[in-house]
TORKOL-4160 file (C-alpha; in steps of 0.2 Angstrom, whole numbers, padded with zeros to 4 digits, m for minus):
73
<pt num="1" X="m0138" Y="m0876" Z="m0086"/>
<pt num="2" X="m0152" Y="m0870" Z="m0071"/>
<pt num="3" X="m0157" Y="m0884" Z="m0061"/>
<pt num="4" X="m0174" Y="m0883" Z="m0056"/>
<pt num="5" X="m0178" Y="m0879" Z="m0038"/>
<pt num="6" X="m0194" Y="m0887" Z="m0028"/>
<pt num="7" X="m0207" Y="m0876" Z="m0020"/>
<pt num="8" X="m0199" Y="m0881" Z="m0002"/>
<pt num="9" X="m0181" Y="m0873" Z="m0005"/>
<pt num="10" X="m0188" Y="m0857" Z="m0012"/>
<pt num="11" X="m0199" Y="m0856" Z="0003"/>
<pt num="12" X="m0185" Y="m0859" Z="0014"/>
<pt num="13" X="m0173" Y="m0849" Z="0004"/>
<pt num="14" X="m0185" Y="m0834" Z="0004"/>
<pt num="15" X="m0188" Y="m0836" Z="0023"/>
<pt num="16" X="m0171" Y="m0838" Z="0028"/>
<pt num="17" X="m0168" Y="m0819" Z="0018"/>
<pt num="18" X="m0183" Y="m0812" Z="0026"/>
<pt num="19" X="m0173" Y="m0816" Z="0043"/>
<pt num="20" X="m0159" Y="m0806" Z="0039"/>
<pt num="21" X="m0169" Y="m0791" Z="0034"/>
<pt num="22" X="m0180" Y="m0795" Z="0050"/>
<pt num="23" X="m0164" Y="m0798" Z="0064"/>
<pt num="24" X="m0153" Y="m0784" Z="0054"/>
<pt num="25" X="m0160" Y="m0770" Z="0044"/>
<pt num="26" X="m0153" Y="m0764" Z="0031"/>
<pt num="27" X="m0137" Y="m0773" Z="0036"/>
<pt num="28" X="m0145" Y="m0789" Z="0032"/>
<pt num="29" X="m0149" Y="m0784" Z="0013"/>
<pt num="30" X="m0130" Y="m0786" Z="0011"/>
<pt num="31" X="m0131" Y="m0803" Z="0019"/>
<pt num="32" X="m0141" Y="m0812" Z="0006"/>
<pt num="33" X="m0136" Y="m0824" Z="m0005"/>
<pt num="34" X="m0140" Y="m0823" Z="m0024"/>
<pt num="35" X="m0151" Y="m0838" Z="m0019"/>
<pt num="36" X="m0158" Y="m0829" Z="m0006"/>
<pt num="37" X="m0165" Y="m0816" Z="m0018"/>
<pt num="38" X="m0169" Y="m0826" Z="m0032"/>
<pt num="39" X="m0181" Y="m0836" Z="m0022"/>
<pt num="40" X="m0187" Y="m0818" Z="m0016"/>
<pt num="41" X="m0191" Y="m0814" Z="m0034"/>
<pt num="42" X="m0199" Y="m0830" Z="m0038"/>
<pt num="43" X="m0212" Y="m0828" Z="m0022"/>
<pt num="44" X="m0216" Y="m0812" Z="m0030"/>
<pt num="45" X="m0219" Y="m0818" Z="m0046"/>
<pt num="46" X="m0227" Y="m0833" Z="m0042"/>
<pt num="47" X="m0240" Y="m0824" Z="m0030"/>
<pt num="48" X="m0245" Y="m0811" Z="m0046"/>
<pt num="49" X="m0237" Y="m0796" Z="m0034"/>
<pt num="50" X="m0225" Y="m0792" Z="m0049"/>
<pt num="51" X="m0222" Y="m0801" Z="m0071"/>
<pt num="52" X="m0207" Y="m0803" Z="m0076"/>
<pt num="53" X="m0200" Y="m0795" Z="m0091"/>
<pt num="54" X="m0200" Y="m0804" Z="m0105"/>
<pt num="55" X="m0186" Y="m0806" Z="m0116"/>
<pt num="56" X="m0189" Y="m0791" Z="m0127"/>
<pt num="57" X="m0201" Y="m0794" Z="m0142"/>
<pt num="58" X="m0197" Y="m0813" Z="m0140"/>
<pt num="59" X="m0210" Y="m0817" Z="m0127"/>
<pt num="60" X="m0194" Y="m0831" Z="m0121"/>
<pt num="61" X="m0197" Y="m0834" Z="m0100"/>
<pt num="62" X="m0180" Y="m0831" Z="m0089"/>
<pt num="63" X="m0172" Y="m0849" Z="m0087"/>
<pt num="64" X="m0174" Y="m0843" Z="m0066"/>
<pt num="65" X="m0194" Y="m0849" Z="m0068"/>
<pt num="66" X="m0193" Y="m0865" Z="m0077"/>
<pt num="67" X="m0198" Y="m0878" Z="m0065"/>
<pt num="68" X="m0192" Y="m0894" Z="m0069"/>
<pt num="69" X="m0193" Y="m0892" Z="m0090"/>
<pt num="70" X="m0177" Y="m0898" Z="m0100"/>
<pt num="71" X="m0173" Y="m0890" Z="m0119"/>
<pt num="72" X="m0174" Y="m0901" Z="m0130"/>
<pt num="73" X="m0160" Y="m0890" Z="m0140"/>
């Protein structure tokens, strides 16, 4: 199960990845954590920059965006 993340650890998450590209180069893209990139990917969803795909023809969100919901399966 994905725990939900607050909008305070992807921040930091997403900073701390932007430092390693910034103080290495392309070095520092094989440095992140898949945290690290996830949080990447949820900033540039979340400021309408890029949509995610969709489960195809179901219209069912990736479990990575779910903020805090819980199935009820």
């Amino acid at each position: 199960m994905v725990e939900p993340v607050n909008a305070a650890e992807v921040r930091r998450l997403a900073k701390s990845a932007i430092d390693k590209v910034d103080l290495h180069g392309k070095r520092g893209i094989t440095l992140l954590s898949m945290q690290e990139i996830e949080a990447l990917v949820m900033i540039a969803v979340l400021s309408g920059l890029l949509t995610p795909r969709c489960d195809a023809g179901t219209g069912t969100e990736t479990t990575m965006f779910k903020t805090g919901e819980t199935s009820s399966e």
